[in-house]
C-alpha positions, 0 to 999 in steps of 0.5 A: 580259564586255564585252557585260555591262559595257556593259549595267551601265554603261547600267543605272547611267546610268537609275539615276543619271537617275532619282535626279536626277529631281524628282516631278509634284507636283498639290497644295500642298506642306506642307514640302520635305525635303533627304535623302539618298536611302539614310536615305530607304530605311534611317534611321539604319541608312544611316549604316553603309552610307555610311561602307562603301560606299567601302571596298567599291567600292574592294575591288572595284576593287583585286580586278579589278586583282588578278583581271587580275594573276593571269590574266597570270600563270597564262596568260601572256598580255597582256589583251585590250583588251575585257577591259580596256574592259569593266573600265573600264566595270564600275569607271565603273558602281560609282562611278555607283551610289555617287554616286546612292546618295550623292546628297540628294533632295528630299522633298515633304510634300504635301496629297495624300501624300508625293512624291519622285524619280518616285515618290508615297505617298499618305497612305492608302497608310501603315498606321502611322508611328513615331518610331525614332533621330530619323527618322519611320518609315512603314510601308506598306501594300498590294502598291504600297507594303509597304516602309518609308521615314523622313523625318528628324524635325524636330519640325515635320514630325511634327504636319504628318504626323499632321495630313495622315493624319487628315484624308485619312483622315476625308474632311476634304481632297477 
């Protein structure tokens, strides 16, 4: 257990380096967006998982609590010192992923497509975009980029968009 919790800490480390990181942009920025990164992946839906997410992780914790209670009961053995350094790491591991699923990103709207994090979209890469509970909904499409994404709808950011697609799509930018 304590080999996994190691491995579990570490993963939500990159999880957490990789949320921190800001993209290469190679062409001019339109407009930059903070947003935070689960309305990115979910919309308005995010909302939901925000409020909760705490409430679980924090159901998680008071289970392990439990888990070592019932252990020292039926076994009536005291914990070892790796179970307990490996619990340590599962619970530091949850609040590292918690805050880098909590964390605000910055969103380039670029001449070129859409950058954030590590990652770029690039305008011919989105097959339709559509209004949904104040955001702006992309859908992908191909195998890179087949999932869907909002950006939060300002008014401004709308035009900006349909204007960029048209005019990557046209041949009109490069």
């Amino acid at each position: 257990m304590l080999y996994v919790s190691i491995v579990l800490l570490i993963n939500s480390i990159i999880f957490y380096k990789i949320s921190k990181m800001q993209p290469k942009i190679k062409y001019r920025v339109l407009k930059k967006i903070k947003m935070n990164y689960l309305n990115l992946l979910y919309g308005k839906k995010a909302e939901f998982d925000k409020k909760t997410m705490p409430i679980l992780f924090g159901l998680m914790i008071f289970g392990l609590i439990v888990f070592n209670i019932l252990i020292y009961v039926v076994y009536g053995d005291s914990i070892s010192i790796s179970s307990i350094i490996a619990e340590i790491f599962i619970i530091i591991s949850m609040i590292v992923i918690w805050i880098s699923m909590n964390n605000e990103i910055d969103v380039f709207i670029g001449e070129d497509g859409i950058y954030y994090q590590n990652k770029f979209i690039s305008w011919n890469k989105i097959k339709e975009i559509k209004k949904e509970n104040g955001f702006i909904k992309f859908i992908g499409k191909g195998k890179i980029f087949s999932q869907r994404m909002f950006l939060k709808d300002d008014g401004e950011l709308e035009n900006i968009i349909k204007n960029q697609i048209e005019k990557f799509r046209n041949g009109n930018l490069y």
